[in-house]
C-alpha positions in Angstrom: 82.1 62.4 73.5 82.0 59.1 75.6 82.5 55.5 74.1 78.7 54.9 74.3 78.0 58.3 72.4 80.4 56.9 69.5 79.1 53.5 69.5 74.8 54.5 69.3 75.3 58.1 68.5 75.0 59.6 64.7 72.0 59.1 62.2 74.3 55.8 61.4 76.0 53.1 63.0 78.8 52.8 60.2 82.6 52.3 60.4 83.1 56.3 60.5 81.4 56.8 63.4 82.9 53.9 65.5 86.0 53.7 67.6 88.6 51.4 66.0 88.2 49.4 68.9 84.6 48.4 68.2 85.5 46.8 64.8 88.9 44.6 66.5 89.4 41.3 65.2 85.5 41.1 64.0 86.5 38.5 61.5 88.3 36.1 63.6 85.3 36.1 66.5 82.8 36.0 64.0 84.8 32.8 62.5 85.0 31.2 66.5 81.2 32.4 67.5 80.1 30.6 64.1 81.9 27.5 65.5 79.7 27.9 68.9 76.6 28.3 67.3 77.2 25.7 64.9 77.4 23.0 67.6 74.9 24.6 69.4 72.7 24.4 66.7 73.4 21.0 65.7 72.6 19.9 69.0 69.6 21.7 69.5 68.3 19.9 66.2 69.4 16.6 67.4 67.6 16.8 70.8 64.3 17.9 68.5 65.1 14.6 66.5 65.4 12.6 68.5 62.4 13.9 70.9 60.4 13.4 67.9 61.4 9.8 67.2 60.9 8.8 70.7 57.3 10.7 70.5 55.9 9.4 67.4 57.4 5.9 67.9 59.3 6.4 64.8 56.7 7.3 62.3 58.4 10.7 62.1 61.6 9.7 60.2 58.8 9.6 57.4 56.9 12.9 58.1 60.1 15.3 59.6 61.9 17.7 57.0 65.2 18.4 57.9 65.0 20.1 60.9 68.7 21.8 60.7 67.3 24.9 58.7 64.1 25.1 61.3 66.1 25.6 64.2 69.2 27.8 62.7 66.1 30.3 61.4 64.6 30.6 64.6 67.8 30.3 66.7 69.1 33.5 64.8 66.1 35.4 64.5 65.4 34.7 68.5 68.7 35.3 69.9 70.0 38.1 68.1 66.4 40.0 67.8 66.4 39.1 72.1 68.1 41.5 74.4 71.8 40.6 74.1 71.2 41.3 70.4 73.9 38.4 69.6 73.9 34.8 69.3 75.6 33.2 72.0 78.4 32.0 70.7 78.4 36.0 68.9 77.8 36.3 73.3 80.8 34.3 74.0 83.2 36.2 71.3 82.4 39.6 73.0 80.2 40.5 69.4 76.6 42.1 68.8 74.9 42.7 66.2 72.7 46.2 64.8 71.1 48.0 62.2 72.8 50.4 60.5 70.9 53.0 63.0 72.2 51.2 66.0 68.9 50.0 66.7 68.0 46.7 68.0 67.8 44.1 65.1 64.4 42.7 64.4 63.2 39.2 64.3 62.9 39.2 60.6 66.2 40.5 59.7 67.5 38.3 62.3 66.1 35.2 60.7 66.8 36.9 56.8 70.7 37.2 58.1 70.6 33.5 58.8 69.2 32.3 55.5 71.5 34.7 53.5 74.6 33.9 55.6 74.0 29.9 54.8 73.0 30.3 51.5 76.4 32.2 51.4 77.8 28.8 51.4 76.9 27.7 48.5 79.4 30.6 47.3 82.2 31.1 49.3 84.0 33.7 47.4 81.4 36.1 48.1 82.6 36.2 52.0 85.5 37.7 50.2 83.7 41.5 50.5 84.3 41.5 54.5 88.0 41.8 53.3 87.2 44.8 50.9 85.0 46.5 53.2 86.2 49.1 55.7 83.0 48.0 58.2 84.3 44.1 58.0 80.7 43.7 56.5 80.4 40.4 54.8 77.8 40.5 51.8 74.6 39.1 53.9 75.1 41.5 56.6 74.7 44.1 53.5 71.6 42.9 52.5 70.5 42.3 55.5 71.0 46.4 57.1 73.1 45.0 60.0 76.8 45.5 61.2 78.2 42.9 63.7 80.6 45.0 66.6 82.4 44.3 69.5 80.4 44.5 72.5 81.3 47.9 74.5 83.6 47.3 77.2 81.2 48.8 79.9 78.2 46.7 78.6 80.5 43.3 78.5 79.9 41.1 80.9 
């Protein structure tokens, strides 16, 4: 059975059915693509900003909600629902992520992972369960039906 077979063959895509190699220092990539996308995101909401300002001659500094959450939801949901099924920073860190299946994630969960993750936040003990899980599954990817993998080797770029 080839690489490929173990990584999107079987009614799952769980820990049992992977090669040790496809769960390797998950946690500490996940930790350094978060970092990526964090700035990316930041940026991206900034440009929007200030676009916005310069558009509405100010009057939107009254009008705008906090764009942060806007652009993290769709940033998520676009990206890892898109065809390199990872973010790019989760690009940059070798990482994608899947369903359970090994299907393609959609939009929705995408964008669901995103909320859950941040809202995660607001309790950081409960990032504690990727330590207790054999998957290196944190809580939101749980409720979210998605398990975040090294990328295989022969489809790295």
């Amino acid at each position: 059975m080839s690489q490929t077979e173990h990584f999107y063959g079987g009614p799952y895509f769980v820990a049992t059915s992977l090669p040790p190699e496809a769960l390797a220092g998950v946690r500490t990539r996940r930790i350094l693509a978060l970092c990526l996308d964090f700035i990316i995101v930041c940026v991206l909401s900034f440009v929007i900003w200030f676009g916005l300002i310069i558009a509405t001659l100010g009057l939107s500094l009254f009008f705008v909600p906090p764009l942060f959450p806007l652009v993290a939801f769709f940033y998520n949901g676009l990206t890892v629902s898109g065809w390199r099924m990872a973010t790019p920073g989760m690009g940059a860190m070798d990482l994608e992520m899947r369903c359970l299946d090994g299907s393609r994630v959609p939009f929705l969960n995408a964008a669901v992972h995103a909320v859950l993750f941040y809202l995660s936040w607001m309790f950081p003990p409960v990032f504690l369960v990727s330590l207790l899980s054999n998957d290196k599954r944190c809580l939101h990817d749980m409720l979210a039906g998605v398990i975040v993998t090294r990328r295989p080797r022969e489809f790295a770029r």
